[in-house]
N, CA, C and O of each residue as an XYZ file, in Angstrom:
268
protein
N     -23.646     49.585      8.144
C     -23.425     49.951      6.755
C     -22.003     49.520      6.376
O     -21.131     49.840      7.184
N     -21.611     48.826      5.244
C     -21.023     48.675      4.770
C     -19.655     49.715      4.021
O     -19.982     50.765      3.468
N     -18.348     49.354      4.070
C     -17.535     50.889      3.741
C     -18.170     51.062      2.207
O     -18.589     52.202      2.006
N     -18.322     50.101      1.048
C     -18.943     50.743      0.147
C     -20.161     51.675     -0.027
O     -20.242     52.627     -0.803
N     -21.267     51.141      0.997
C     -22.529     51.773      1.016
C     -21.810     53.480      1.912
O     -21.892     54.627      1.474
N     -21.282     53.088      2.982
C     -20.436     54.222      3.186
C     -20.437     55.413      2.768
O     -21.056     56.432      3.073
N     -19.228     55.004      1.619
C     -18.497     55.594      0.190
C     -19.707     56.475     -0.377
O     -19.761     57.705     -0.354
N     -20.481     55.766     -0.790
C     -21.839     56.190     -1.942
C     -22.254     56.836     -1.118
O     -22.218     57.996     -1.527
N     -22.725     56.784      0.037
C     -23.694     58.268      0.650
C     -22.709     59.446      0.515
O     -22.925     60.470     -0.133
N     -21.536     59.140      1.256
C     -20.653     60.229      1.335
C     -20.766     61.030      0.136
O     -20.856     62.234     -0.102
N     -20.735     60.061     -0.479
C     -20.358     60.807     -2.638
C     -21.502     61.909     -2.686
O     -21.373     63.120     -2.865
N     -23.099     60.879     -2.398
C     -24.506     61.612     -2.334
C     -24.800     62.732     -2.094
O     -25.504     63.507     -2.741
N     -24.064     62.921     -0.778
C     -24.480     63.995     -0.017
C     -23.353     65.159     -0.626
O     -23.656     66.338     -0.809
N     -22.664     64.861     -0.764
C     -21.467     65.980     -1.263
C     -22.033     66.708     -2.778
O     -22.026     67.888     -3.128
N     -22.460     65.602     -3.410
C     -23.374     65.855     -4.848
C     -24.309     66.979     -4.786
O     -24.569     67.957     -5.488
N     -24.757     66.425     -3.570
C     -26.334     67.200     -3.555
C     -26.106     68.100     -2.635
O     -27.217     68.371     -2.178
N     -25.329     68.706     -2.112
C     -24.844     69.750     -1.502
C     -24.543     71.175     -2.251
O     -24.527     72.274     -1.696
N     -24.257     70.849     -3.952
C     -23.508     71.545     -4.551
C     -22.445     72.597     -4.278
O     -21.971     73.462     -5.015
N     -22.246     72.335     -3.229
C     -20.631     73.070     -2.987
C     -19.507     72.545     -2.893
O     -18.608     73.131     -2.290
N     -19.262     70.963     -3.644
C     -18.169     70.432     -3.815
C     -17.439     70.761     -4.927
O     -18.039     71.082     -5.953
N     -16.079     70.731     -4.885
C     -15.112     70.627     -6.232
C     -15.434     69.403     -7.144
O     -15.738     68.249     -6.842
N     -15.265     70.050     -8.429
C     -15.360     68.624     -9.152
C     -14.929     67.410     -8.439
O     -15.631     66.437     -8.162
N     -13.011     67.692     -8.039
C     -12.276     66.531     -8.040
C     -12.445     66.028     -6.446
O     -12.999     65.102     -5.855
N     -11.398     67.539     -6.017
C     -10.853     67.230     -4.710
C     -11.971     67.020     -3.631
O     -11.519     66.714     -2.527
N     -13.196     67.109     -3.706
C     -14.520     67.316     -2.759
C     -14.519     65.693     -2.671
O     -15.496     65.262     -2.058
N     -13.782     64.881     -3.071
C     -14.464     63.365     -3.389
C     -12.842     62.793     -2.552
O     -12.765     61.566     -2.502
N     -11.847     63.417     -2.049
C     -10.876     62.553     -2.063
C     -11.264     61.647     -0.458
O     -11.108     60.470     -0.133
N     -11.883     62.977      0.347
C     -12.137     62.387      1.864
C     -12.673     61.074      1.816
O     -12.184     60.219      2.554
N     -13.691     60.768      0.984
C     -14.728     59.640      1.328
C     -13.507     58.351      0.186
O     -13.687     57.136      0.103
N     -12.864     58.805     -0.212
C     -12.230     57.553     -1.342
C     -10.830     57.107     -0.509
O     -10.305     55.995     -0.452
N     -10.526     58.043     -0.048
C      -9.245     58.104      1.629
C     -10.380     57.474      2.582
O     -10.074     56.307      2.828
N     -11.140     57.711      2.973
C     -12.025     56.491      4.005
C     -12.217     55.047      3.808
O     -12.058     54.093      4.570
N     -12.671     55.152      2.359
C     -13.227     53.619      1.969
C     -12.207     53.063      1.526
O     -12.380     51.892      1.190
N     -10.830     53.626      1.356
C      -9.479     52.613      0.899
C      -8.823     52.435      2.216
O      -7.854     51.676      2.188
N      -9.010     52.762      2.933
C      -8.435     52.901      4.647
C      -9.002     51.397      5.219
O      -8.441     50.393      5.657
N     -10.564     51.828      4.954
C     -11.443     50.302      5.900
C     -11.111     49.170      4.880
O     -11.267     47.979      5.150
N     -10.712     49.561      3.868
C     -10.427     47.867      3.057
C      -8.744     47.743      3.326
O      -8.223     46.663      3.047
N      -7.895     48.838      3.864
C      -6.819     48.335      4.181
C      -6.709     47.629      5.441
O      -6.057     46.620      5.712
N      -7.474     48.351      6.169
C      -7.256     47.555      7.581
C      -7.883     46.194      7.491
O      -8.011     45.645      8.586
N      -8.352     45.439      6.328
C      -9.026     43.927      6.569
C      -7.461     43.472      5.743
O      -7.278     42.296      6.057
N      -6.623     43.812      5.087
C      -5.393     43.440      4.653
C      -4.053     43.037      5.603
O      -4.028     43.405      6.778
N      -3.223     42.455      5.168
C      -2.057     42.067      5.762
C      -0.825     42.123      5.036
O      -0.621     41.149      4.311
N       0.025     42.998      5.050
C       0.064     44.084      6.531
C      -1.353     44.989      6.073
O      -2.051     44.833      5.071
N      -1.450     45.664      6.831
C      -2.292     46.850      6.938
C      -1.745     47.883      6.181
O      -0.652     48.424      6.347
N      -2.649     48.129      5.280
C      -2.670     49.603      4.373
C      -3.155     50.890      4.692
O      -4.337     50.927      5.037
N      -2.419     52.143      4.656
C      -2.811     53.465      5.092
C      -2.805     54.024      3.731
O      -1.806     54.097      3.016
N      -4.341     54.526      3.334
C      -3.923     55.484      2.348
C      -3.705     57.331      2.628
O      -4.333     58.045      3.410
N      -2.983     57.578      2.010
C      -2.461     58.898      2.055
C      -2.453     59.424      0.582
O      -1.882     58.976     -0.412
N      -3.315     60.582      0.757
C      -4.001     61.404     -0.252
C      -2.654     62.839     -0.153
O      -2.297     63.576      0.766
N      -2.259     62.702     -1.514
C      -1.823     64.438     -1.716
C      -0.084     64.026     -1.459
O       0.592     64.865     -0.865
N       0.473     62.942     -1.847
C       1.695     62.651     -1.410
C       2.919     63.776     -2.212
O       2.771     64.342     -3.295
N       3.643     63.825     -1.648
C       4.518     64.756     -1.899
C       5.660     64.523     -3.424
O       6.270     63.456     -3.498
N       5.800     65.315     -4.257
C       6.184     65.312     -5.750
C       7.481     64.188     -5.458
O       8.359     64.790     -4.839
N       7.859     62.787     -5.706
C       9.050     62.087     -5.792
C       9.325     61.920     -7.079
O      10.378     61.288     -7.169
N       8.734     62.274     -8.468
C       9.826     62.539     -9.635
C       8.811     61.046    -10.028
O       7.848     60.600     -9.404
N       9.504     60.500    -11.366
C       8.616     59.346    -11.854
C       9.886     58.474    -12.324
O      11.080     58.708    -12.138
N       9.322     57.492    -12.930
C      10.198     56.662    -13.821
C      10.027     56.161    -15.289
O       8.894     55.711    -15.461
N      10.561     56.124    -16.035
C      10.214     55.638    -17.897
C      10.157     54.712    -17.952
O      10.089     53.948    -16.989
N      10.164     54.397    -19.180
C       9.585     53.092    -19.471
C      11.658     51.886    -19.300
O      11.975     50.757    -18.925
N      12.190     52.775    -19.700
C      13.557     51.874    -18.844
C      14.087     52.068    -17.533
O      15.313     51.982    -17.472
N      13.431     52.329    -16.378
C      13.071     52.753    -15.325
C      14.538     53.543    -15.081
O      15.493     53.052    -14.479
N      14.503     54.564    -15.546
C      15.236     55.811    -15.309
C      14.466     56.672    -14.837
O      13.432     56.912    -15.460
N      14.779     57.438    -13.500
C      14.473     58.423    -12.538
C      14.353     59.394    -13.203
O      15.213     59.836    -13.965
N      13.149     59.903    -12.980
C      13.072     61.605    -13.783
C      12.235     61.670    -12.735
O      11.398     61.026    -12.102
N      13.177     63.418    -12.849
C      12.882     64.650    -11.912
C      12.273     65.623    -12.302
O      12.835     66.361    -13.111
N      10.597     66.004    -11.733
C       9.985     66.886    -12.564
C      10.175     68.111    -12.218
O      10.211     68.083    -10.988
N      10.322     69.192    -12.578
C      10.495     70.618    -11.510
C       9.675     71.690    -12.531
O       9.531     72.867    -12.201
């Protein structure tokens, strides 16, 4: 099976389970299937779900700090 075909059961079964969260019930299988398309990349991509608050930037790329 393919990581997309993968992806879609994962989604399936979580659907039809009805005990998923709207959002967060979906991040495992979207953190899987961006993982197996990183590792066919160079360098190699790790995705990491839930990264920790680093503040943003505007549109004149000035650092803002959200608190």
């Amino acid at each position: 099976m393919n990581p997309l075909e993968t992806y879609l059961k994962e989604l399936t079964e979580i659907r039809a389970s009805g005990a998923g969260v709207k959002e967060t019930s979906y991040y495992g299988p979207l953190a899987n299937l961006l993982n197996e398309i990183g590792k066919t990349l160079k360098p190699k991509v790790k995705c990491i779900m839930g990264l920790q608050e680093q503040g943003a930037v505007d549109a004149l790329n000035r650092n803002l700090r959200i608190r």
